[in-house]
LUMMITOR-364417 format. One record per residue (C-alpha): x, y, z. Coordinates in steps of 0.5 Angstrom, whole numbers, padded with zeros to 4 digits, always signed. Layout:
N
XYZ
...
end
This chain:
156
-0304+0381-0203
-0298+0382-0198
-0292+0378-0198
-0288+0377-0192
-0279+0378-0193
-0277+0372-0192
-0271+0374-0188
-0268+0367-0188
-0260+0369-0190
-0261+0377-0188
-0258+0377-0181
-0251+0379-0181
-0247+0377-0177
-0241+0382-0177
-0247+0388-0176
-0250+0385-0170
-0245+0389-0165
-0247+0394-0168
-0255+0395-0167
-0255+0394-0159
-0258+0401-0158
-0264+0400-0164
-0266+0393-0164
-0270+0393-0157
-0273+0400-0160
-0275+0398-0166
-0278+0391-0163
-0282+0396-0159
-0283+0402-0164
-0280+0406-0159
-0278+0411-0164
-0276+0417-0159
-0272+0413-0156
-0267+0413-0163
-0263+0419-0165
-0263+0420-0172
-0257+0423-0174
-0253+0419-0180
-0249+0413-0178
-0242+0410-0181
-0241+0403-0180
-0233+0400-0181
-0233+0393-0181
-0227+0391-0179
-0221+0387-0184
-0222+0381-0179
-0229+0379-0180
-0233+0376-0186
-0238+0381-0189
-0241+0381-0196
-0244+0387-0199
-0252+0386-0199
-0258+0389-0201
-0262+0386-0195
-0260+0385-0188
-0264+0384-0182
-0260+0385-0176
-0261+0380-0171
-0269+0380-0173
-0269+0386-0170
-0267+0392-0175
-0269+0392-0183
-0262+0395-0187
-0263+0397-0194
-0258+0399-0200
-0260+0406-0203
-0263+0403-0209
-0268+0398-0207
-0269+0404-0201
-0270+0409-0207
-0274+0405-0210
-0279+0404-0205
-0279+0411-0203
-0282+0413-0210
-0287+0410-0209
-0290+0409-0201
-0291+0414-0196
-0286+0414-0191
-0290+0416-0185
-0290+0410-0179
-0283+0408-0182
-0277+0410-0177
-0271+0412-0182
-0265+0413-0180
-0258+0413-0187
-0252+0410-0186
-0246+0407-0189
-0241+0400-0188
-0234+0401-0190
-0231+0394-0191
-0224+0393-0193
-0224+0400-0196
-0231+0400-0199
-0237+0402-0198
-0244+0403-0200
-0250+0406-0198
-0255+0403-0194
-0262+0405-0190
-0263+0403-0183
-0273+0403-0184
-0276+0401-0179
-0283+0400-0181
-0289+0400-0177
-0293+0396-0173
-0299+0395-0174
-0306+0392-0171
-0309+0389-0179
-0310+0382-0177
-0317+0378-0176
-0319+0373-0171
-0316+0368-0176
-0309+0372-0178
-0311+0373-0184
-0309+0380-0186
-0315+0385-0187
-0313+0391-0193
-0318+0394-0191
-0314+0396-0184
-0306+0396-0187
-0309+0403-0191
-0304+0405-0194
-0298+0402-0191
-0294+0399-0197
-0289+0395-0190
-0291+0395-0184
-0290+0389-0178
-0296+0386-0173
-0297+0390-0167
-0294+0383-0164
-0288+0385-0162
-0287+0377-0162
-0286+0377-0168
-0281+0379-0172
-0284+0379-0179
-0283+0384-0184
-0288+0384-0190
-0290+0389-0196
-0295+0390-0201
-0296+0387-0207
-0294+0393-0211
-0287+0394-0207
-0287+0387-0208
-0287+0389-0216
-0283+0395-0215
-0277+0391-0212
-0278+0384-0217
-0271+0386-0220
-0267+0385-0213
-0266+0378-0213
-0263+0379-0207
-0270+0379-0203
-0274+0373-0204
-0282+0373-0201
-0287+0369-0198
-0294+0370-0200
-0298+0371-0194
end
């Protein structure tokens, strides 16, 4: 069973200045183009900004916070995920967060339904379409992360 990230309330608008250069390489998986380097981002005091375990930049660029990210690392392979640490200053505090690209994968069937047998082992990937801009996770990522009640889902 996958569930899709339902991403509805996730985009940020005080982060988008800041993904210009990952959002078109994220959207086309072209992770060589990215540097990998830690990031440190200061929201300035003048825009309104809420510290959240999920954001999903402009459709674009998935941001998670340390402890949903740790969570899923205990438990999933991170090959196909592009990583990236960072942290948000805002109005004096700061938290960590992961900018975690999750791959593109062909696991659809002439239907669009997703077929397990062709998502292996990833736990979150996206559609090789690169129209669309959905995220989804495994029924055990899913589990894993069910005391976050920031991150709501959609069965798909």
């Amino acid at each position: 069973m996958f569930y899709l990230i339902d991403t509805y309330d996730s985009c940020e608008p005080a982060l988008l200045e800041y993904i210009k250069e990952y959002g078109e390489c994220a959207d086309k998986s072209e992770f060589q183009y990215l540097n990998h380097d830690a990031l440190f981002w200061k929201i300035g005091s003048n825009k309104p900004f809420s510290f959240k375990d999920f954001y999903y930049v402009n459709y674009q660029v998935p941001i998670f916070s340390q402890p949903i990210w740790e969570e899923a690392l205990s438990i999933i392979d991170t090959d196909g995920i592009f990583q990236i640490p960072l942290i948000i200053k805002y109005q004096g505090e700061q938290h960590q967060y992961t900018i975690a690209i999750p791959s593109r994968i062909r696991c659809l069937d002439q239907n669009g339904r997703i077929l397990p047998n062709l998502v292996g082992r990833y736990d979150i990937f996206r559609f090789d379409n690169l129209e669309d801009h959905s995220i989804y996770v495994s029924e055990r990522l899913k589990n894993k992360w069910s005391h976050f009640t920031s991150i709501k889902y959609k069965r798909s």
